[in-house]
N, C-alpha and C positions, 0 to 999 in steps of 0.2 A: 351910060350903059356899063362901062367899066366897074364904074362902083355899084350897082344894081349886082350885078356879076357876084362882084368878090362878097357882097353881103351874103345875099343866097348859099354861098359855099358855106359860111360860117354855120349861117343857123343850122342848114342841112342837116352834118350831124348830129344833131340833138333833134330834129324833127321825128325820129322812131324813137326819142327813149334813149338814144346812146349820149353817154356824155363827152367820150373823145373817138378817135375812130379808133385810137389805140387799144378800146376796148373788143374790137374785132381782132385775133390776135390772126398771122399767120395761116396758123392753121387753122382756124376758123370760114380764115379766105379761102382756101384753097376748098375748103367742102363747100362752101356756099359757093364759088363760082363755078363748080362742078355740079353741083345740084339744081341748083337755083332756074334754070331754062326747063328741067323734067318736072321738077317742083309745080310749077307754074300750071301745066298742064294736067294735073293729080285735083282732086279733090280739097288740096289744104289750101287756095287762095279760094276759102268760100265762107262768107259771114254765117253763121247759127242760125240757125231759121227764128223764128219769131215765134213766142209764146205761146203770144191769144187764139182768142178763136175766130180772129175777121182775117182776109186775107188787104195786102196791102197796096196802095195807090201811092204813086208822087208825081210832083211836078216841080217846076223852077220857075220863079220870079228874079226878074229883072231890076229892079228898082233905082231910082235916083232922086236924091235930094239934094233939092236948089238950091237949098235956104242956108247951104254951110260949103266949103270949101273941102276938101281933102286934107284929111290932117297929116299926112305923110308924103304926097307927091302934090307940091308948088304949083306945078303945070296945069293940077285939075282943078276948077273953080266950084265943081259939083261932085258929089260923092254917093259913089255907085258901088251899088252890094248886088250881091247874089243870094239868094235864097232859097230852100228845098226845104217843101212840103212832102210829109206822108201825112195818111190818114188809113181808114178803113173804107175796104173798096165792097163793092158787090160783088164783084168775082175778082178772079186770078188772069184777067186779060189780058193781050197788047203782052209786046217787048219787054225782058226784065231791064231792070234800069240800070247805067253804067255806074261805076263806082269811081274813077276820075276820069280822065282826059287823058290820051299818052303825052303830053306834055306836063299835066297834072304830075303825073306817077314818073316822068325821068326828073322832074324839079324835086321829088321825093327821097327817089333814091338813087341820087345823082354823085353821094360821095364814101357810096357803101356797094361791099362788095357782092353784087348783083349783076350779073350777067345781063340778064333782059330787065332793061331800065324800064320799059311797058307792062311789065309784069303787074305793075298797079291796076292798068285800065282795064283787066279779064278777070276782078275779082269778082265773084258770081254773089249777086245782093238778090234780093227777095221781090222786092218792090217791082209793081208794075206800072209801065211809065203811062200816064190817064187813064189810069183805070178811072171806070165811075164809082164816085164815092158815094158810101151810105147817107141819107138825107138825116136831115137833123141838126141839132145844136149840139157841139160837142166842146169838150176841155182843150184846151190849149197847152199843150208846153213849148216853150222856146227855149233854144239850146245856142251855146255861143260854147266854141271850140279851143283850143289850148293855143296859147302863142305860137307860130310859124306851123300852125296844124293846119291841113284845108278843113272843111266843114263835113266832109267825105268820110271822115275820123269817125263820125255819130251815129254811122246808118245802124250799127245793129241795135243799138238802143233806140235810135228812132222806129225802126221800123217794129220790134217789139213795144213800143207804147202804142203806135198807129194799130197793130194787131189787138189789142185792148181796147181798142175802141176811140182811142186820143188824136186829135190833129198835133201834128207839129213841127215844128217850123227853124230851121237850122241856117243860121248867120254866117256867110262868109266875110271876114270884117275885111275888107279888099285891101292889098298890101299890109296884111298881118300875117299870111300863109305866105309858103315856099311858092308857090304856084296858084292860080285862081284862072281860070279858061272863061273869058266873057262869049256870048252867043255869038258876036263875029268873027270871033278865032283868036280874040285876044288872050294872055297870058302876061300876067302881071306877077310880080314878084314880090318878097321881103322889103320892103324899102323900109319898114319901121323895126326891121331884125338889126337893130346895130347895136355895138358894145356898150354897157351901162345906160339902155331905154328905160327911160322912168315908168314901171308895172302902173305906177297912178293914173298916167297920161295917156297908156293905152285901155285901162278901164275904164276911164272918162267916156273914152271916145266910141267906148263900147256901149257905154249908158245911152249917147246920142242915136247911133248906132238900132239898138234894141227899141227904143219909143219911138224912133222913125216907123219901123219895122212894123212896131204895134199898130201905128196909125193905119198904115198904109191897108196891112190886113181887113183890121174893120172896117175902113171905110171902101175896101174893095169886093168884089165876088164873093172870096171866102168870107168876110164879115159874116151870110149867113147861115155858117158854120159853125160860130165860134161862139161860145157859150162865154159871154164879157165876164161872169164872176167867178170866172175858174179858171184862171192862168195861170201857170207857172212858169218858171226859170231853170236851166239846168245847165251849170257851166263845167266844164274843162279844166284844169290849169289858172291861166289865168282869166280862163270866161267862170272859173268862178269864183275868184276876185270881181269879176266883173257883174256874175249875181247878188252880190252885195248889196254893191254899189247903183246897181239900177231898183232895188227895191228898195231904197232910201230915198228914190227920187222917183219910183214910178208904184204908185198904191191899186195898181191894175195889176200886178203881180201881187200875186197870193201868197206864195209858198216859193220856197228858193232851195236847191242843192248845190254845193261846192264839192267837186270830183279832185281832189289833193292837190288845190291850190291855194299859193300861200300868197295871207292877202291880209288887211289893215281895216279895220274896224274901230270906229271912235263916237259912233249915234247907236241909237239903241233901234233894233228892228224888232218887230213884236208878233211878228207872221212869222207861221213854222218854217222851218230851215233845218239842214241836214246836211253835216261835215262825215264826208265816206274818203278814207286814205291808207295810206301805205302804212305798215307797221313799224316800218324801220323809220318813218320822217314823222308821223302825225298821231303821237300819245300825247297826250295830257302836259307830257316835256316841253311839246312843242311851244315857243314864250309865244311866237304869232296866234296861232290859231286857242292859246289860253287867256290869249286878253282877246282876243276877237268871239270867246265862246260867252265871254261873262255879259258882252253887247245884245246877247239873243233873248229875249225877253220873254216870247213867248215859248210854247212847243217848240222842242228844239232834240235833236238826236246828235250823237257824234260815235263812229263805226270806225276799225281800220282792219284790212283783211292781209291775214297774212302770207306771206309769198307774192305780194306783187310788187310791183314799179311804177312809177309815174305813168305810163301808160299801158300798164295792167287796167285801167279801168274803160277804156276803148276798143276801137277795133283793132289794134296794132298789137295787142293781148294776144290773136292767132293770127294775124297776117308777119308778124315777123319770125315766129320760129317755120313758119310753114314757105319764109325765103330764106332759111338757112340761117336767120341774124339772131345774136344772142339777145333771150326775152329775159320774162321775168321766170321765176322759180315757180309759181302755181300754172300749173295747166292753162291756157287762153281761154278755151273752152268754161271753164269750169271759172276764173274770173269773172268773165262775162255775165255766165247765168249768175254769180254772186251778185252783182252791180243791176242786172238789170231787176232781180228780184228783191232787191231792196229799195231800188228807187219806184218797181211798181206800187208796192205796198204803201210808199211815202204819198206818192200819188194821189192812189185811191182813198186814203185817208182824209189826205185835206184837201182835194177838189171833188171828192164824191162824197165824203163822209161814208165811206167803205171797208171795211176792214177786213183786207184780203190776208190772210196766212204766210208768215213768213218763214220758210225751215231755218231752222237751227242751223248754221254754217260750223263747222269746229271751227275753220280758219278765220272766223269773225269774230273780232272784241266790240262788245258794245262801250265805252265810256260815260257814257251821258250822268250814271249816279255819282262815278268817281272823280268828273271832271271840275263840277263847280266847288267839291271839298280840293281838289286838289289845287285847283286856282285861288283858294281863300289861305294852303300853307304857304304858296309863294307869292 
């Protein structure tokens, strides 16, 4: 337990985006611990509403696979996920859906200066918990979250593809988040947050992870929901390193997005894919993501917006300046709609063959003409 403990501390800090707490100065503490409980109760702990034009449904899945042991905790012989579905509902019914757990949301922001460590679990989402969903075969995306992120991370881009019209289906990879709250009141921790974890060994396990996941779907309820030639992938950090890696080993995913995760590519993937990142880490400079661009064989896009952060591209874009914590430089708001309307458009393209209108962002570089010239001077 002790060591469960001290792990969790570590990653903590980096779980918003910060990379030391040193970067919260002082006085930054003192306004966030004075704001942060009024904060709370205002309008700014509230995700963007959703796009489209459907209103939106989720539920949770349980799930456990026999066939493999727990790659991070010894004790468990079977390896159990959590899962959150949105979709498009018929109406706006029933309870909006919670966005963590208060145990979720104090394992979050447990080592930052926050007053009300609960202030996660009153963040106001969209979704309505069993709404009945529109009938039909619909596109899939599956989403896999950033290292020590919960899966909680996704809802606004989840629930604006669900508004679109999309199922989709968000991975808690258990014991890779700060926190994870199972249906009996369990709460599980980092156990794989330790110093020098090999990024390969936790995208492996994510690849396992994800085709489980797939199985499970079609051959369950939602299977007829799910439109089998139209799936995609959208990772995180390192869920997308981990989209990669499962579309080299899983030909049921279509199309893959990596949200500013730095990741290793050495097979050639020939399905569109789409590199979206930070200005300041992910140009054409970048040696990772320049030898991993020249592996993309097919359709391929590479974007970086400027004024964000590593999790400028989620929902911690407006849940952290809105608890007083130092964000990124672009507005959250205005982040968000960047990220979500460029992976609609990605979407709609290669699982509908769609061509939805993209505005012109100033703050977005497109690379894609200048990336394979510039990968052939170095």
């Amino acid at each position: 337990m002790r060591r469960t403990l001290a792990v969790t501390t570590v990653v903590s800090l980096s779980v918003l985006g910060l990379a030391t707490q040193a970067q919260a100065t002082s006085h930054s503490q003192a306004i966030a611990q004075a704001q942060s409980a009024d904060l709370a109760k205002t309008a700014g702990l509230a995700l963007p509403a959703p796009t489209g034009e459907r209103p939106v449904g989720t539920t949770g899945l349980h799930l456990v696979d026999k066939s493999r042991p727990d790659p991070w905790n010894p004790e468990a012989k079977e390896r159990e996920l959590l899962v959150s579905l949105w979709y498009p509902a018929k109406k706006a019914t029933g309870r909006r859906a919670p966005y963590m757990t208060a145990a979720e949301s104090q394992a979050v922001l447990k080592d930052y200066p926050v007053t009300d460590k609960d202030a996660l679990a009153r963040v106001r989402t969209h979704a309505r918990v069993d709404a009945r969903p529109v009938g039909g075969r619909r596109p899939l995306v599956v989403m896999s979250p950033g290292f020590s992120f919960p899966r909680a991370t996704l809802t606004s881009l989840a629930e604006d593809f669900a508004s679109r019209g999309y199922l989709v289906a968000a991975v808690e990879h258990t014991y890779e988040s700060v926190g994870t709250t199972f249906p009996d009141g369990r709460t599980t921790s980092c156990l794989a947050c330790v110093k020098g974890q090999d990024s390969g060994k936790v995208a492996a396990s994510r690849v396992k992870d994800v085709r489980f996941v797939l199985d499970r779907l079609i051959e369950g309820r939602w299977g007829r929901a799910i439109d089998r030639s139209k799936i995609a992938m959208v990772g995180h950090s390192i869920g997308g390193y981990a989209t990669a890696q499962t579309m080299l080993a899983e030909p049921r995913i279509k199309a893959g997005v990596n949200l500013d995760g730095s990741f290793e590519l050495t097979e050639p993937i020939k399905r569109p894919f789409m590199l979206v990142g930070t200005a300041s880490g992910h140009t054409p400079e970048d040696e990772k993501w320049r030898r991993a661009w020249a592996h993309f064989t097919g359709w391929k896009r590479w974007i970086t917006v400027q004024g964000t952060d590593h999790s400028a591209f989620v929902d911690y874009a407006v849940l952290r300046p809105a608890l007083g914590l130092p964000a990124q430089e672009l507005d959250g708001a205005r982040a968000l709609e960047i990220t979500r309307a460029h992976l609609a458009g990605f979407l709609d393209l290669h699982l509908r063959g769609k061509r939805t209108p993209v505005e012109k962002y100033p703050e977005v570089t497109d690379h894609t003409r200048n990336a394979s010239a510039f990968s052939a001077a170095h």
